[in-house]
C-alpha positions as CSV (number, residue, x, y, z in Angstrom):
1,X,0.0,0.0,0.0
2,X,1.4,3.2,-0.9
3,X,2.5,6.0,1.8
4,X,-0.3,8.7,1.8
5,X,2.5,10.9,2.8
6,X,4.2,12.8,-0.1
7,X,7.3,11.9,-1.4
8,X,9.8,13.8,-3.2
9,X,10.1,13.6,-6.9
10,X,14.1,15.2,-6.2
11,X,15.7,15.6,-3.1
12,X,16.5,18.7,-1.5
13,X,19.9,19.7,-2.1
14,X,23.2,22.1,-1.8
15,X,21.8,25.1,-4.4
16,X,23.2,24.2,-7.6
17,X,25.4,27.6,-8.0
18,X,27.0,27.1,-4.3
19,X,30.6,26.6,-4.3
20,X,30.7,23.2,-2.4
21,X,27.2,21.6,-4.3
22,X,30.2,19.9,-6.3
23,X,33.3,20.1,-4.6
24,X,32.6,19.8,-0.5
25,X,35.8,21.6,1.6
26,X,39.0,19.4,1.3
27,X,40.1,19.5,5.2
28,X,43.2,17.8,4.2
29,X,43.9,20.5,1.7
30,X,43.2,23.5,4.0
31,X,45.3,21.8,6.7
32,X,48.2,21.7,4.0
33,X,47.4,25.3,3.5
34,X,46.6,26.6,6.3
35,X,48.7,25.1,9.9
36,X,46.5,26.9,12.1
37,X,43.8,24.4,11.1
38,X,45.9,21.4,10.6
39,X,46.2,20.6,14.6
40,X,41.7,20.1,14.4
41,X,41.8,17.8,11.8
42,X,40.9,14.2,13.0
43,X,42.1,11.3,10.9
44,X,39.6,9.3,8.1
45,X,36.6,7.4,10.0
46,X,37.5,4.9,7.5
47,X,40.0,3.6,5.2
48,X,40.4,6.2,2.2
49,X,38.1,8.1,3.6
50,X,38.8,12.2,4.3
51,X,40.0,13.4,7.1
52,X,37.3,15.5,9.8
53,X,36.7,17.8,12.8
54,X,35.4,17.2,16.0
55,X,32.2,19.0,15.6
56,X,31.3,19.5,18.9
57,X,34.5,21.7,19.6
58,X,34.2,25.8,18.9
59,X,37.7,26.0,18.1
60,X,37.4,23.9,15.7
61,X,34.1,25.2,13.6
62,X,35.4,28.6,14.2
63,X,38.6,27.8,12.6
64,X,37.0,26.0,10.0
65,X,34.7,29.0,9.2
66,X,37.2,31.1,8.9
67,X,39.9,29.3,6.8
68,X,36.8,29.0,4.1
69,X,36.0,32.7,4.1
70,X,40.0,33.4,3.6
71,X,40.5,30.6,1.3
72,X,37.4,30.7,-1.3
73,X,36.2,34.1,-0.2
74,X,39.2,36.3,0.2
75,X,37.5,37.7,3.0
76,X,39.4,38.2,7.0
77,X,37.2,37.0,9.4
78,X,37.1,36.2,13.2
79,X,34.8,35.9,16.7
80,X,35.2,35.7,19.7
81,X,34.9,32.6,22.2
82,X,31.0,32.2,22.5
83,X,29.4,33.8,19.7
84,X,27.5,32.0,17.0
85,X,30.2,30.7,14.7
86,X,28.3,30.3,11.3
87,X,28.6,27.4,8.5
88,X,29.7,28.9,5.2
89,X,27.9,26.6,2.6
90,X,24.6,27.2,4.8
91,X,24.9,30.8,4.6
92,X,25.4,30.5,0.7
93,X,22.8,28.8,-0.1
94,X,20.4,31.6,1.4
95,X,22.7,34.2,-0.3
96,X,22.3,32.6,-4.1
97,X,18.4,31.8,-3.2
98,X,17.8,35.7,-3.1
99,X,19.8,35.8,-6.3
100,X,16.8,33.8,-7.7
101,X,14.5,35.3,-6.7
102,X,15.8,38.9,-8.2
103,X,16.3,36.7,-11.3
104,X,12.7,35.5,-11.4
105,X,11.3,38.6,-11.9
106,X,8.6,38.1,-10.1
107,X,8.5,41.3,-8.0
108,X,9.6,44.4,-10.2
109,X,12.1,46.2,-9.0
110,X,11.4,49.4,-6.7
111,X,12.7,52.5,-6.9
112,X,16.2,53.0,-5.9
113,X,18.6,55.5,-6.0
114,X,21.8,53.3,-6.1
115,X,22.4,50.5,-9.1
116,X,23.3,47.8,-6.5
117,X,21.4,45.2,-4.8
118,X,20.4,46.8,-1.2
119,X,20.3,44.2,1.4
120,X,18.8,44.6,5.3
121,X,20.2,42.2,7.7
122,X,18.3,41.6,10.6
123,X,20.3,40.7,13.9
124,X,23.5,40.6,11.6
125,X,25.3,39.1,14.9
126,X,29.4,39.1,15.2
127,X,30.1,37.2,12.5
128,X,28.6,39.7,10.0
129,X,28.4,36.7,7.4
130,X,25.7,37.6,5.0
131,X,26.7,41.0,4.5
132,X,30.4,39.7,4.1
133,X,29.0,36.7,1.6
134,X,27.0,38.6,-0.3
135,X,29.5,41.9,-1.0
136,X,32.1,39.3,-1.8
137,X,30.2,36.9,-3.9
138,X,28.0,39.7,-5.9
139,X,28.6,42.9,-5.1
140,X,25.7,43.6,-2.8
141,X,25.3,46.3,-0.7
142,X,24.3,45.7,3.0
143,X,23.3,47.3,6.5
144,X,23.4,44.8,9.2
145,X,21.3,45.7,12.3
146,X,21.9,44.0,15.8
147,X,21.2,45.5,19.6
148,X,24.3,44.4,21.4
149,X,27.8,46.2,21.9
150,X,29.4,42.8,21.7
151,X,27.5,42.1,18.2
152,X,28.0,45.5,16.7
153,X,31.5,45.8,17.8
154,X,33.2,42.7,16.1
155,X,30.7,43.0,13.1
156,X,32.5,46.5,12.1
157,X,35.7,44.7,12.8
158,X,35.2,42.3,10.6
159,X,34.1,44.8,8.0
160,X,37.3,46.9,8.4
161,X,39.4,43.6,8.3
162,X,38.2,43.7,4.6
163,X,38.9,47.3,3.1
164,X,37.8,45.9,-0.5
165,X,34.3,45.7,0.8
166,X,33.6,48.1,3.8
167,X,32.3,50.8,1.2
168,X,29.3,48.0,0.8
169,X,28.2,47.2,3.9
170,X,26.7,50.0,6.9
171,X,26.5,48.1,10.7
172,X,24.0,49.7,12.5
173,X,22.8,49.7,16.1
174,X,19.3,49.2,16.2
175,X,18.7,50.6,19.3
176,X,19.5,54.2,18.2
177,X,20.0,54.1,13.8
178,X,21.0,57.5,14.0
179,X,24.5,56.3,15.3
180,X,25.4,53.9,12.6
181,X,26.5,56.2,9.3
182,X,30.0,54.7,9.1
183,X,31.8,52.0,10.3
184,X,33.6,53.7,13.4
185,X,36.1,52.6,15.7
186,X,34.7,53.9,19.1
187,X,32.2,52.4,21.0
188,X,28.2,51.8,20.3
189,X,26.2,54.4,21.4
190,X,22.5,54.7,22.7
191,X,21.7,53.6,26.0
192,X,19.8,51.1,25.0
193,X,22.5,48.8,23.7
194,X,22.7,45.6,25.3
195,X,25.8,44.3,26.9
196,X,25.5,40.4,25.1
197,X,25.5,38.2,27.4
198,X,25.6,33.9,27.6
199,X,24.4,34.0,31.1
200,X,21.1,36.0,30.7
201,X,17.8,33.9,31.2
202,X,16.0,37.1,31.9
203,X,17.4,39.0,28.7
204,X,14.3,39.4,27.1
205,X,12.0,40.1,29.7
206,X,9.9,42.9,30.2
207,X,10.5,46.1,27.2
208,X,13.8,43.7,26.1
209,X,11.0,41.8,23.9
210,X,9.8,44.9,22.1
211,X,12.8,45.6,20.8
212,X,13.3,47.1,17.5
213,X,13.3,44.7,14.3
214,X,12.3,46.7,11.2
215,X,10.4,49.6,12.1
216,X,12.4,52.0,13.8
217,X,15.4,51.0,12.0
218,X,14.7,51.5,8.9
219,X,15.0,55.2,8.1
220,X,12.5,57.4,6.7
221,X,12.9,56.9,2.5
222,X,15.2,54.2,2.5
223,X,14.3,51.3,0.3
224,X,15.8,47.5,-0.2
225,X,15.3,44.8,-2.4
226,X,15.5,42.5,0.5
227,X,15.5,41.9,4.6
228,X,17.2,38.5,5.2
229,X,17.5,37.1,9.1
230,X,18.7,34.4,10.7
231,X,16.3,34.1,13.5
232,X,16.7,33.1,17.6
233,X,15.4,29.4,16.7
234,X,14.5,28.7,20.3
235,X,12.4,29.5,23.4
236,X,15.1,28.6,25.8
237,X,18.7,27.8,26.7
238,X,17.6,24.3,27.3
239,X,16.0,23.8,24.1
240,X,18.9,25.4,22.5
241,X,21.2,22.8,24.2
242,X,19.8,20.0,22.9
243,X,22.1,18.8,20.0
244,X,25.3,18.0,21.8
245,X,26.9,16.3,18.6
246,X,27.5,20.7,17.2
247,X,29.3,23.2,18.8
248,X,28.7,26.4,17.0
249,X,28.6,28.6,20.0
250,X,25.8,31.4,19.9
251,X,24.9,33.6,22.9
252,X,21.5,34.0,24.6
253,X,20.0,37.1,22.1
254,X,21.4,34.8,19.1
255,X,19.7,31.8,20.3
256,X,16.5,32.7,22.4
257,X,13.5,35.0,21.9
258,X,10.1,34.6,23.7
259,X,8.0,32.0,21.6
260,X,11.1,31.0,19.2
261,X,11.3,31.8,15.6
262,X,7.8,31.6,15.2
263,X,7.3,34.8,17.4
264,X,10.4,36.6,16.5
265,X,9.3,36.3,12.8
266,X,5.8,37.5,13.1
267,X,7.3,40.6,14.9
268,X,9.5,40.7,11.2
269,X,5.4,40.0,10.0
270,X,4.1,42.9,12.0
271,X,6.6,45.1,10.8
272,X,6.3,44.4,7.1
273,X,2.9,45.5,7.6
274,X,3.8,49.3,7.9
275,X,7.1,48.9,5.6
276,X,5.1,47.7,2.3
277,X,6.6,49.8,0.3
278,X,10.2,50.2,1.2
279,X,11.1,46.2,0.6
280,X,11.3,44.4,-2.4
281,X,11.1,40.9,-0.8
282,X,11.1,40.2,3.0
283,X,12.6,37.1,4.1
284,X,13.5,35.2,6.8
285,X,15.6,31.6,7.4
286,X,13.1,28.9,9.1
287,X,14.3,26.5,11.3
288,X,11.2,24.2,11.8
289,X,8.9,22.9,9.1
290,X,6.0,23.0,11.5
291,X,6.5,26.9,12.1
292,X,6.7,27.1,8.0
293,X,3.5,26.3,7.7
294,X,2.0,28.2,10.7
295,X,3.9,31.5,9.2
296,X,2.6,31.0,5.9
297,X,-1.1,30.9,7.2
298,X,-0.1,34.2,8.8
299,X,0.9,36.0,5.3
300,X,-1.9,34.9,3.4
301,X,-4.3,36.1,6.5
302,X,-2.4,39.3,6.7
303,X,-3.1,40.2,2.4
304,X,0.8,39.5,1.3
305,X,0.7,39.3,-3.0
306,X,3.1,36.6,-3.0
307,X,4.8,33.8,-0.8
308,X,7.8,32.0,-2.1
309,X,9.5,29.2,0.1
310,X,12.4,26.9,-0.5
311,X,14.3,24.2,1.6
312,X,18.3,25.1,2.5
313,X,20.3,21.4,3.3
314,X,23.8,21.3,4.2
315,X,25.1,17.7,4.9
316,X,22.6,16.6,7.6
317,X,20.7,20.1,8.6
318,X,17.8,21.0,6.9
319,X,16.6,24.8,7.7
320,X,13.9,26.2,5.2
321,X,13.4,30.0,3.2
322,X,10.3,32.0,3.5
323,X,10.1,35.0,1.7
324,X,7.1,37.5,1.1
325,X,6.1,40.6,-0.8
326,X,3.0,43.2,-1.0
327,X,4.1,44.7,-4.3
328,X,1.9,44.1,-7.1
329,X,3.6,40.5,-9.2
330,X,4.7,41.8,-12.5
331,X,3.4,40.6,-15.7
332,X,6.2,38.1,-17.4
333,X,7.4,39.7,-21.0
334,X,4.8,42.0,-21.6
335,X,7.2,44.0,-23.7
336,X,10.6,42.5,-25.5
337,X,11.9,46.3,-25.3
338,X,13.5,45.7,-22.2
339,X,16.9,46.8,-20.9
340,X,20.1,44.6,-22.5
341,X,20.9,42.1,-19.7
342,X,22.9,38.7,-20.0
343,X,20.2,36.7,-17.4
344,X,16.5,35.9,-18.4
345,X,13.8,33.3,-16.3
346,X,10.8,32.0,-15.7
347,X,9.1,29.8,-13.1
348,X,7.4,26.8,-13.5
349,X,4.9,26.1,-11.2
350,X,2.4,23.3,-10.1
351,X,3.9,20.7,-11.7
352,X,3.0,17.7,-11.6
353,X,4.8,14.8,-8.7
354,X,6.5,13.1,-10.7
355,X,8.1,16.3,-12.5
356,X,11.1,17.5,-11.2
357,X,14.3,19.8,-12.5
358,X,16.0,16.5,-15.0
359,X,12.6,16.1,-16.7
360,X,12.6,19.6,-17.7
361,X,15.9,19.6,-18.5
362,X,15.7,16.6,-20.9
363,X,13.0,18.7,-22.5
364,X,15.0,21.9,-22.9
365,X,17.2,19.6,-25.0
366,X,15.0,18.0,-26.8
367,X,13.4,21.6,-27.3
368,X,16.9,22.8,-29.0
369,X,17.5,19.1,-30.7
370,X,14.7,19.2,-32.8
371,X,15.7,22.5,-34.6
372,X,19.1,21.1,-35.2
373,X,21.0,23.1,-32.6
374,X,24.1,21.4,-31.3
375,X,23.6,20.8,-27.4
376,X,25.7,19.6,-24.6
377,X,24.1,18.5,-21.5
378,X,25.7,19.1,-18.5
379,X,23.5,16.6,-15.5
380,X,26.3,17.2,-12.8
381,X,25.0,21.2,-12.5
382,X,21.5,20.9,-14.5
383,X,22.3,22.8,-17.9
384,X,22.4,22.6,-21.4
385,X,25.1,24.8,-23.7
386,X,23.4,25.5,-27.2
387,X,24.9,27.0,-30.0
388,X,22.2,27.7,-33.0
389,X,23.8,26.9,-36.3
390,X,24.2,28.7,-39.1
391,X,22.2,26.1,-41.4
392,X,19.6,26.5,-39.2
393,X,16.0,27.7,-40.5
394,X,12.9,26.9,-38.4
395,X,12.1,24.1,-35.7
396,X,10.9,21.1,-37.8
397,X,7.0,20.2,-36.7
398,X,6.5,16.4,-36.2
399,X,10.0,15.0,-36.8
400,X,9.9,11.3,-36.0
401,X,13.4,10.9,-35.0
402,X,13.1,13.6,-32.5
403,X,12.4,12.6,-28.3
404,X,9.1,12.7,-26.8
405,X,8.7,16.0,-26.4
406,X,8.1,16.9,-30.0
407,X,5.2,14.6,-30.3
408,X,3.5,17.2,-28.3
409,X,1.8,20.0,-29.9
410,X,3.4,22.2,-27.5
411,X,7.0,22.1,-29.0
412,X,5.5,23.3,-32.5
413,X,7.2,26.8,-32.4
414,X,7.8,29.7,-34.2
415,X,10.7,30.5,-36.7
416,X,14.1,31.4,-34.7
417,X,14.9,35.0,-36.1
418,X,17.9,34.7,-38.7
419,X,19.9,37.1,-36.2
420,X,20.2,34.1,-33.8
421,X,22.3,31.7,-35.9
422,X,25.2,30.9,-34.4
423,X,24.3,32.3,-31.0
424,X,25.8,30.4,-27.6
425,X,23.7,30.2,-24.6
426,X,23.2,28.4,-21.9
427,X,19.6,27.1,-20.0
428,X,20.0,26.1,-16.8
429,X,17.5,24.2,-14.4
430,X,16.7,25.0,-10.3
431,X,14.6,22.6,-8.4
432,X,13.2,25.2,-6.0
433,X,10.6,23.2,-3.9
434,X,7.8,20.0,-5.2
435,X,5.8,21.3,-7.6
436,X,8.4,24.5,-8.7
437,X,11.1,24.8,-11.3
438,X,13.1,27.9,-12.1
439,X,14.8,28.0,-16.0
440,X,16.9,30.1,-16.8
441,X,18.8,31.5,-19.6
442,X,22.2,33.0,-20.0
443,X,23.7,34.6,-23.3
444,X,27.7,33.3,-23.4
445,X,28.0,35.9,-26.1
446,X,27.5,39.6,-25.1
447,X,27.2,41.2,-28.3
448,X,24.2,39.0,-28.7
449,X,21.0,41.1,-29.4
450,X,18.7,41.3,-26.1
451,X,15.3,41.1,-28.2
452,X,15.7,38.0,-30.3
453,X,17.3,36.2,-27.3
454,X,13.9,37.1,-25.4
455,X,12.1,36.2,-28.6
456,X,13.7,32.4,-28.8
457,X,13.1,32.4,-24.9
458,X,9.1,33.2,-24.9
459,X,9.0,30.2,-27.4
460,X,11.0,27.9,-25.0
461,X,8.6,29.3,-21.7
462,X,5.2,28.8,-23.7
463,X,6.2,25.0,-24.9
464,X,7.5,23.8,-21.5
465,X,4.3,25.0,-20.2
466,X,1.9,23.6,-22.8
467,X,4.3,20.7,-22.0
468,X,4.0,20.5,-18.3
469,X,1.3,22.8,-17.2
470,X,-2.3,21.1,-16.7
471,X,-4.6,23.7,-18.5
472,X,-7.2,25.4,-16.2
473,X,-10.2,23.4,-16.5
474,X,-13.0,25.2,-14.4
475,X,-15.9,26.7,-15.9
C-alpha cells in the first residue's frame, strides 16, 4: 500500500550555484594550506576516507569558518569565544536563493537610488556573514542591524578587516539608527545597547522583547530589495542545548527569543505591515517545518501578493526559506523592449509529482535538438550549452526521430529570427521546492542582441508549459 505521505520527486539539495554543491571543503587540503587548522583535523573514519573535525569543539568550527572565508572568499574573518560561529555553505545557499529570486522577476524592482542590490540584515550578529558573503560573492550592498555592543562591535571589525568591501556594507545599532552612518572605531552608542551576554535567562523580559526589528530601523525613505535574518530558533537555553553532537557557539540574544522563531518572525510580519513599500522581498531563514506552515497561514491572512519558500540542506541540517512581498507581481514579458541584460527566467509552477528539474531539463534539450542546434548537457549542474547553427531555418514540426517532447503539440514553435544563428547560450534548471522549477537562460556571447534572445526564450517558456502545465479546466 502506498504511503499517503508525499514523497519527493528530487531531493532537497546544496543550491546548484553554491561553491561546495560539487566540490565539498578538502580538510586535508586546507590543513596543508593553512597550519593553524591542521592541529583540528581528526584522521579518516574509514579507510580512504577524508580526514574531519570534531564537531562539537568551537575551536574547531570557528577555525573552519574562517579558513573557508580566507580561502574561497578572500575575506578576513574572526569571533570571539561564545558567539554563533556560522557554516559557510549554509549561509550561501540563502545568499544565491535571493539571487533567484531577483532573477525570477517576479516582484519588479522598486525604486532605488543606487544600481546595487540593497540588502537589510536583521540581527547581523558578530560574524557579519551575510553581509560579508553577499558583497564578496556579488557585489551587494548591506546594513546589518543588531542590539548588542558585543554584536556590533566585532561586526564593524570584521568589516574593516576587509577594506575591499567596507564601502558595501553600513553596521548599525538598532537601538539608536541614527548612530550607525559609518563604520567607526569607538564604542556603540545609545543607552539602550545591550551588553550580550551567555548568562542572561532574563534578557528578554519585560521592554527587552519589544525591541526594534524593522520599524524603527529603517530610516524614513530608505528602500531595499530585500530583509534576510537568521532568527533566535528557540524558546530557551535548554532547548537550544539540545544537540550535543555541534558546537557552533551562539549567545543567549542569538539563540533565544520569547516564543522561538515563530514569534520573533511574526514581529518581522508585523513590521512588514507598515514597511510595504520600502522592501522588495522580506525574508527570513526557518528553522522548523512546522512553524513554515503556521507562518505561511499568517501571510496569506495578513493580504501579502506573493509567498515563495524553499528548503536550504547542508550535509545533515535542513533549515527552510520564506520569503514574502506586498508589491503588485509583474506581468512576465509583456514587452521584449527591455533593458540589455545577459540573465532571463521563468518559473514553472504546479507541476505535476512526478516532475522534477531533470525532466525539464531533458525537455530543454529535446526543445533545442529538434531544430538542429548542437547541445551539450551538463546533469552534474542541471544545464544545457546550445549554439544555434548557421544552417539553421525553423524548428521542424512532427520530426519522428526527435524525443518525446516533440510529439506534443506544445513544442510546435515559431521560426528562430535569422539574427540568432550561431548564437551560444546556456539554460539552466533549479529545483526550488515539489511542484516549482526555475529555468533560466544565460547569453555566453555579449554582443548577442537582447530582443531576439527574449524572442527564442518566450518560445522555450510557452512550450515547456503547454508541456507540463495542466490547462485550467473550471468553468
Amino acid at each position: 500500500m502506498l504511503s499517503k505521505k508525499r514523497r519527493r520527486v528530487d531531493p532537497p539539495s546544496i543550491h546548484p550555484r553554491n561553491r561546495y554543491s560539487e566540490n565539498p571543503p578538502d580538510f586535508a587540503l586546507l590543513g596543508s594550506l593553512c597550519p593553524s587548522f591542521q592541529s583540528f583535523l581528526l584522521p579518516p573514519r574509514r579507510p580512504g576516507g577524508r580526514p574531519t573535525i570534531d564537531w562539537s569543539d568551537f575551536n574547531a568550527t570557528r577555525e573552519l569558518t574562517r579558513v573557508l572565508l580566507l580561502h574561497d572568499h578572500g575575506v578576513h574573518w574572526w569571533i570571539p569565544d561564545g558567539q554563533l560561529c556560522p557554516t559557510v555553505p549554509n549561509r550561501s545557499n540563502y545568499i544565491h536563493w535571493l539571487q533567484d529570486l531577483l532573477s525570477s522577476d517576479v516582484i519588479p524592482p522598486i525604486q532605488i537610488s543606487e544600481e546595487k542590490v540593497r540588502v537589510f540584515d536583521i540581527g547581523t550578529g558578530a560574524n557579519c556573514i551575510y553581509p560579508l558573503l553577499g558583497a564578496s560573492l556579488l557585489g551587494w550592498s548591506f546594513v546589518g542591524s543588531d542590539v548588542t555592543k558585543i554584536a556590533l562591535e566585532w561586526a564593524r571589525k570584521n568589516v574593516q578587516s576587509n577594506p575591499h568591501l567596507s564601502e558595501l556594507i553600513e553596521i548599525r545599532n538598532a537601538c539608536d539608527p541614527s548612530s550607525s552612518g559609518k563604520i567607526e572605531n569607538d564604542v556603540v552608542r545609545g543607552e539602550e545597547a545591550l551588553e550580550g551576554s551567555t548568562h542572561n535567562p532574563n534578557m528578554w523580559s519585560g521592554c527587552c522583547s519589544e525591541l526594534p526589528v524593522l520599524v524603527g530601523v529603517i530610516k524614513d525613505g530608505e528602500k531595499f530589495d530585500f530583509c534576510m535574518c537568521n532568527p533566535p530558533f528557540f524558546e530557551s537555553v535548554e532547548e537550544a542545548g539540545l544537540n550535543p553532537k555541534t558546537s557552533c557557539g551562539g549567545t543567549f540574544e542569538e539563540m533565544v527569543f520569547p516564543g522561538g522563531e515563530q514569534a520573533f518572525i511574526t514581529r518581522i510580519i508585523d513590521d512588514s505591515l507598515r514597511l510595504k513599500h520600502s522592501f522588495r522581498w522580506f525574508t527570513s531563514m526557518v528553522g522548523r517545518k512546522a512553524n513554515l506552515k503556521f507562518l505561511v497561514s499568517k501571510l496569506h491572512e495578513v493580504g501579502v501578493s506573493v509567498v515563495k519558500t524553499t528548503e536550504f540542506v547542508q550535509g545533515h541540517t535542513t533549515r527552510w526559506g520564506l520569503a514574502w512581498s506586498f508589491l503588485t507581481p509583474a506581468k512576465k514579458f509583456i514587452a521584449l523592449q527591455t533593458p540589455k541584460r545577459s540573465h532571463n527566467s521563468f518559473m514553472l509552477e504546479g507541476l505535476q509529482r512526478q516532475v522534477g528539474a531533470f525532466q525539464v531539463l531533458k525537455s530543454v534539450e529535446s526543445f533545442f535538438l529538434a531544430a538542429g542546434a548542437s547541445c551539450k548537457s551538463d546533469l552534474s549542474s542541471f544545464c544545457v550549452n546550445v549554439t544555434l547553427l548557421e544552417h539553421i531555418g525553423e524548428l521542424q514540426k512532427n520530426d519522428s526521430d526527435t524525443s518525446e517532447i516533440t510529439s506534443s503539440p506544445a513544442i510546435e514553435s515559431n521560426n528562430f529570427q535569422h539574427s540568432l544563428k550561431g548564437l551560444p547560450f546556456r539554460i539552466s534548471v533549479f529545483h526550488q521546492v515539489p511542484g516549482t522549477v526555475l529555468v533560466r537562460a544565460s547569453s555566453l556571447d555579449k554582443e548577442s542582441s537582447s530582443g531576439s534572445f527574449f524572442v527564442f526564450f518566450q518560445q522555450l517558456e510557452d512550450a515547456l508549459k503547454a508541456q507540463f502545465l495542466k490547462p485550467n479546466t473550471k468553468n
